[in-house]
DOLUMMI-520547 format. One record per residue: residue in one letter; x, y, z of N, C-alpha, C in turn. Coordinates in steps of 0.001 Angstrom, whole numbers, padded with zeros to 6 digits, always signed. Example, Ala and Ser with C-alpha at 12.3 -4.5 7.8 and 13.67 -1.06 7.14 Angstrom:
A+013190-005690+007800+012300-004500+007800+013200-003300+007800;S+012850-002250+007080+013670-001060+007140+012900+000030+007870;
//
This chain:
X-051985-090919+082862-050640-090513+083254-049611-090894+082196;X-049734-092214+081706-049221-092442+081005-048606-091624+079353;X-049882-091467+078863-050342-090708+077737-049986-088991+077853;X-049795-088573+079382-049272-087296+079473-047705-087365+078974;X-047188-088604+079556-045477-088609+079661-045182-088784+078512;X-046076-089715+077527-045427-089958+076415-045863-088528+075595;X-046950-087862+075748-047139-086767+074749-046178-085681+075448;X-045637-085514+076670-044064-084620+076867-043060-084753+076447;X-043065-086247+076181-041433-086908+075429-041621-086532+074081;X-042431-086537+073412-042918-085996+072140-042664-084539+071874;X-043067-083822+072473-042921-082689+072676-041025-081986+072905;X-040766-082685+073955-039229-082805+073926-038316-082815+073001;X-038479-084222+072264-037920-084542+071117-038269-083070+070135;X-038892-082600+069834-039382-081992+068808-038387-080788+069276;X-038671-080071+070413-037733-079088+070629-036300-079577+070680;X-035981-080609+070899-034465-080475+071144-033889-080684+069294;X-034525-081320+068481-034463-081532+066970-034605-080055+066733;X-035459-079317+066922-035277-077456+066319-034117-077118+067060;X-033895-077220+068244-032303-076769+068836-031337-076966+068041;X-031345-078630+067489-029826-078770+067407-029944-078695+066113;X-030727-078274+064928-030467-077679+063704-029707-076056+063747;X-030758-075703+064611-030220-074175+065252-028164-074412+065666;X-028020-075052+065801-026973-075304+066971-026445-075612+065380;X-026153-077074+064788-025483-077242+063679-025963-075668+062703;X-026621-075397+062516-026530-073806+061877-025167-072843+061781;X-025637-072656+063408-024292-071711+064581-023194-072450+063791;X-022673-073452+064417-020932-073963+064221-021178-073977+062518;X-022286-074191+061660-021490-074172+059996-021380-072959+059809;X-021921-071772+060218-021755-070537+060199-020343-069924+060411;X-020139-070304+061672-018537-070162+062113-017705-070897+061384;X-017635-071758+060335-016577-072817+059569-017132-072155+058504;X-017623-071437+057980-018050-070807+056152-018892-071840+055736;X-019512-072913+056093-020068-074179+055286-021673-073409+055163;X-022104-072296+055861-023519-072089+055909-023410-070291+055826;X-024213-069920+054799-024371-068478+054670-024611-067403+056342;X-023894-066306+056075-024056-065169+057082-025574-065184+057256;X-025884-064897+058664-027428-064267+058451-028090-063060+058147;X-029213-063374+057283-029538-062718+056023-028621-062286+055233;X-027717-063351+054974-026979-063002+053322-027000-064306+052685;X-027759-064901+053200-028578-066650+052040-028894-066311+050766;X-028604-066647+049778-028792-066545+048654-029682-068058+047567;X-030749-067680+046677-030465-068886+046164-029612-070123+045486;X-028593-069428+045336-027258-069852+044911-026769-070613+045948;X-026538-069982+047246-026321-070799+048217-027381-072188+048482;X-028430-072082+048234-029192-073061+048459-028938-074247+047488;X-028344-073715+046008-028427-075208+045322-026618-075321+045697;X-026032-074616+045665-025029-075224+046753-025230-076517+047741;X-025833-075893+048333-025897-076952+049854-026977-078240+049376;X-027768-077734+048056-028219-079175+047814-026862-080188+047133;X-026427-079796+045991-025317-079855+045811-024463-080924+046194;X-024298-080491+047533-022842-081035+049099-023829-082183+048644;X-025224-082576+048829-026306-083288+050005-026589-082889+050899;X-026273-081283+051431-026600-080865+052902-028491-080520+052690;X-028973-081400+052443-031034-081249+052690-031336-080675+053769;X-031305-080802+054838-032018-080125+055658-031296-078608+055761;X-030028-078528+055495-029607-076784+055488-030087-076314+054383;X-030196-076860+053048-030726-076432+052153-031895-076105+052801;X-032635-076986+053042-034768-076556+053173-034468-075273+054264;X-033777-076006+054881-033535-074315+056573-033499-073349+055001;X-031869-073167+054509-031616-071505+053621-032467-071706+052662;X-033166-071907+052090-034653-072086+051120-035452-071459+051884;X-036241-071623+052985-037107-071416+054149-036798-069850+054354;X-035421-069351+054531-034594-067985+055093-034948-067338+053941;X-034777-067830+052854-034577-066976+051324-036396-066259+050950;X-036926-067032+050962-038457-067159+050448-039227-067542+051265;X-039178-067750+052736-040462-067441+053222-041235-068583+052911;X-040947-069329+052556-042040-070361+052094-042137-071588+052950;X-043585-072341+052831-044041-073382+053715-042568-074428+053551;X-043089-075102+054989-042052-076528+054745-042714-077461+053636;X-043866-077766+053113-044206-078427+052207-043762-077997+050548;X-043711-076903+050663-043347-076463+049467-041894-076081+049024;X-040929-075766+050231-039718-075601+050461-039462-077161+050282;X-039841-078675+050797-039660-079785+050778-039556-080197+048687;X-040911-079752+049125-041132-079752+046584-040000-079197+046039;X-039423-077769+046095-038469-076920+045605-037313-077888+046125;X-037128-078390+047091-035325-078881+047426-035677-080568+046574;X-036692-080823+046618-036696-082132+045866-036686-082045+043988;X-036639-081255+043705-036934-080829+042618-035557-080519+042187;X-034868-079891+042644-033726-079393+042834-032731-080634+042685;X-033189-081407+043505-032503-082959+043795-032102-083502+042365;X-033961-083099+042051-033381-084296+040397-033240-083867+039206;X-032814-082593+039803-031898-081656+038488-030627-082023+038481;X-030300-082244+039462-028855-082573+039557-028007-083698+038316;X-026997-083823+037858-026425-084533+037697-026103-085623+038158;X-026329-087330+037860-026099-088166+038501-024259-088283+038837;X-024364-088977+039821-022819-089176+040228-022110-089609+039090;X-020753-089693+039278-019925-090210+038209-020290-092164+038706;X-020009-092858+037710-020477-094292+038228-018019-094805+038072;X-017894-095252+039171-016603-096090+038676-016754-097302+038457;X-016067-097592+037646-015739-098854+037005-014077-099585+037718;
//
């Protein structure tokens, strides 16, 4: 019994985490922070790596190309350490 409840809470969690990406999606959509649907561009994607927005990046990476989360994960990390380091203040 036990092992049922905890593998439902598991299960739970998992859907309500795909919801509320879905959901933060919706409202950046409506504020301009996240591309129209199907008008994602790769441009938009190193954008949003860019901000630091990672997981909208891997989501519009994912939209753009079709590609696995493992490999969409490689491409946004890759991406990462192209970047320019921050400015450092003194």
């Amino acid at each position: 019994m036990t092992l049922l409840l905890v593998g439902f809470l598991v299960l739970l969690a998992i859907a309500l985490s795909a919801f509320s990406v879905d959901l933060f999606v919706h409202i950046f959509r409506r504020r301009g922070r996240y591309p129209a649907r199907g008008k994602v561009t790769l441009e938009d994607v190193g954008k949003l790596v860019s901000k630091g927005e990672r997981i909208l990046a891997m989501r519009a990476y994912r939209e753009v190309t079709g590609a696995s989360l493992k490999e969409t994960q490689e491409a946004i990390e890759s991406m990462e350490r192209s970047l320019p380091p921050p400015p450092v203040e003194e």
